[in-house]
C-alpha positions, 0 to 999 in steps of 0.5 A: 478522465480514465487512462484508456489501456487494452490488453489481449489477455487478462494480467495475473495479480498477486497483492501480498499483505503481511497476513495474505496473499490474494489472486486475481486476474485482471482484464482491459479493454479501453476504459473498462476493466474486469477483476476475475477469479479474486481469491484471499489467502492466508499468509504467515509473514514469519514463515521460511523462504520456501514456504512462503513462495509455495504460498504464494505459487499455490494462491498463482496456480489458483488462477489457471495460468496459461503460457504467456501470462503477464504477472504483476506482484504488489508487495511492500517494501523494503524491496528491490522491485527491479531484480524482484529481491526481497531485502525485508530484513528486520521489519518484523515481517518477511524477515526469512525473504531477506535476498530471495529472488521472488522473481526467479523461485515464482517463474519456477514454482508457477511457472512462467516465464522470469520476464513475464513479471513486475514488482509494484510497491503495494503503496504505489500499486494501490494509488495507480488503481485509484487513478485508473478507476477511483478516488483519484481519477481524472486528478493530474497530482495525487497522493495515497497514504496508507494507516495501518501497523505503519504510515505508506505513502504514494504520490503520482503526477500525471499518471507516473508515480514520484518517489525522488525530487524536493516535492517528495518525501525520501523515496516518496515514504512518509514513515521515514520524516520525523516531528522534532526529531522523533519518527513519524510511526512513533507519534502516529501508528497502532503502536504509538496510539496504544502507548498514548492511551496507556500513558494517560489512562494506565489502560491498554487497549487493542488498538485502533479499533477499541481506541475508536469505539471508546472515543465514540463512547464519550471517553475524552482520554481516547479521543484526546490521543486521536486528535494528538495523533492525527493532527501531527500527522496533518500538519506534516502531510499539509506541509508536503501536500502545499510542495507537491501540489496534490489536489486528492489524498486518498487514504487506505488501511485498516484505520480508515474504519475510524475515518469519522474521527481522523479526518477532523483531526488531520485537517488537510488543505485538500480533499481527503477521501477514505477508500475501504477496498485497498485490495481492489485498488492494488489489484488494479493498479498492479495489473496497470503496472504490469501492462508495462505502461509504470513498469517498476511503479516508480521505485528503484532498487533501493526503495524502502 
C-alpha cells in the first residue's frame, strides 16, 4: 500500500552523486506523484567549495523556483544532515565541502529560504522512493544496498528509516562491518574486484563492467572473483537481514548491470530486486523527505 501524501506545491529536488548533480521537481497529489523538469548535470567532486555550490545552484535555478519553495537535497555522506554541513574529508570525493554550510551558501546562491531545505542521505532518500512507489512498496521492513565505487545501505520499517539499535548495522551503513577483521569495501568493491582478478590472472581490467562481460565469456578466473565477492557480501547481509526482519532488499548502483551474475552469488534469504533507475528513486523519496513527513532521513549529525 502506497503512502498517501499531498502538497500544493511541487518539492524541488537536488540528487548529488560523485560525478552529477540532477534537478527536478517533484509533485504530490494522494498516491500519485509527478517528476518534472529532470536535468542531469556534470559534477567535479574534486572542485573547490565555491565551485561546486555555483554547480549546484546553477542545476537549482534551472528549475524555475519561486518564493516559498520546499528544497530537498539528497547527498552522500559523510554528512551532518541536520545543520546541512559537509564533513566529506578524506573520501576522495568532496574533500574542498569539508565544513561548508551547504544550507546557508544554497539558500544564498538560489536563493531561498535557510529553513526551506532538507538533507537526506542519498541511501536513505533512494529506499524512501522505493517504499513510496517501487520495489519496496507495500513492505513494512526494507533494506536498500547500493554497489557502486563503495557498499551504502539503507533500512526502513514502517516508513521510517533505522540508522541505530541492534537490528542494524552502525549508523545503518553496511561498509563500516568487517569479514574477519578485513573491511567489508576491501573484499567487495570495484576496487576489491579489480585487485582479486589482478591477483589470479596478473591481468587488469576495468572494473566491474569488464570483470562481467569476461565472466559472460566463459572466463572461469573473473567469474570465481564475483562469486568470492559477492558471496561474502551475502553471507554478511543474511546474517543482518535474519536481525532486522526485512522482507525485500532492493539493490541500486552501477553494478546492478551484473545483476545476473550477483545475485546467484549473494544468495540472500529474502527477495532481492535490482532497481536500474536509483536517480528516479532518490528524487523521490527525497522530495517524501522534504514534505517534513522523515525530516532528516533518519540520520543524525554524526552520520557517515
Amino acid at each position: 500500500m502506497q503512502p498517501t501524501v499531498s502538497a500544493s506545491h511541487p518539492v524541488r529536488v537536488l540528487e548529488i552523486g560523485g560525478s552529477h548533480v540532477t534537478a527536478g521537481s517533484v509533485e504530490f497529489t494522494g498516491t500519485d506523484h509527478r517528476i518534472l523538469d529532470r536535468q542531469r548535470h556534470p559534477l567535479d567532486p574534486a572542485q573547490d567549495a565555491h565551485t561546486i555550490v555555483d554547480a549546484l545552484a546553477e542545476a537549482a535555478k534551472r528549475l524555475v523556483p519561486s518564493p516559498g519553495d520546499r528544497w530537498a537535497v539528497a547527498v552522500p555522506g559523510p554528512f551532518d544532515y541536520v545543520a546541512g554541513v559537509s564533513l566529506h574529508e578524506g573520501v576522495s570525493k568532496f574533500d574542498q565541502l569539508h565544513g561548508a554550510n551547504l544550507r546557508e551558501a544554497l539558500a544564498a546562491a538560489i536563493p531561498a529560504e535557510p529553513s526551506a531545505f532538507t538533507f537526506v542521505n542519498d541511501a536513505d532518500a533512494f529506499l524512501l522512493g522505493e517504499w513510496v512507489d517501487g520495489a519496496a512498496s507495500g513492505t513494512r521492513r526494507a533494506v536498500a544496498i547500493t554497489l557502486g565505487t563503495g557498499i551504502g545501505s539503507s533500512w526502513l520499517a514502517d516508513g521510517e528509516i533505522v540508522s541505530t539499535g541492534p537490528d542494524v548495522p552502525l549508523d545503518g551503513e553496511i561498509h563500516f562491518c568487517d569479514v574477519n577483521g578485513v573491511p567489508i569495501e576491501d573484499l567487495v568493491s570495484d576496487r576489491a574486484l579489480v585487485r582479486g582478478y589482478l591477483a589470479r590472472t596478473g591481468t587488469t581490467v576495468d572494473g566491474m563492467r569488464e570483470l562481467a562481460a569476461r565472466a559472460r565469456g566463459g572466463d572461469r578466473d573473473a567469474h570465481e572473483v564475483i562469486d568470492t565477492a559477492f558471496g561474502i557480501l551475502g553471507r554478511l547481509l543474511t546474517e543482518w537481514l535474519g536481525r532486522f526482519g526485512a522482507e525485500v532488499v532492493v539493490v541500486g548502483g552501477s553494478m546492478t548491470g551484473a545483476w545476473d551474475l550477483i545475485e546467484p552469488a549473494l544468495a540472500l534469504p529474502v527477495p532481492a530486486r535490482p532497481v536500474s533507475d536509483t536517480e528516479r528513486s532518490a528524487l523521490l523519496g527525497a522530495a517524501f523527505a522534504g514534505l517534513g513527513s522523515r525530516p532528516d532521513a533518519g540520520r543524525d549529525a554524526t552520520t557517515v
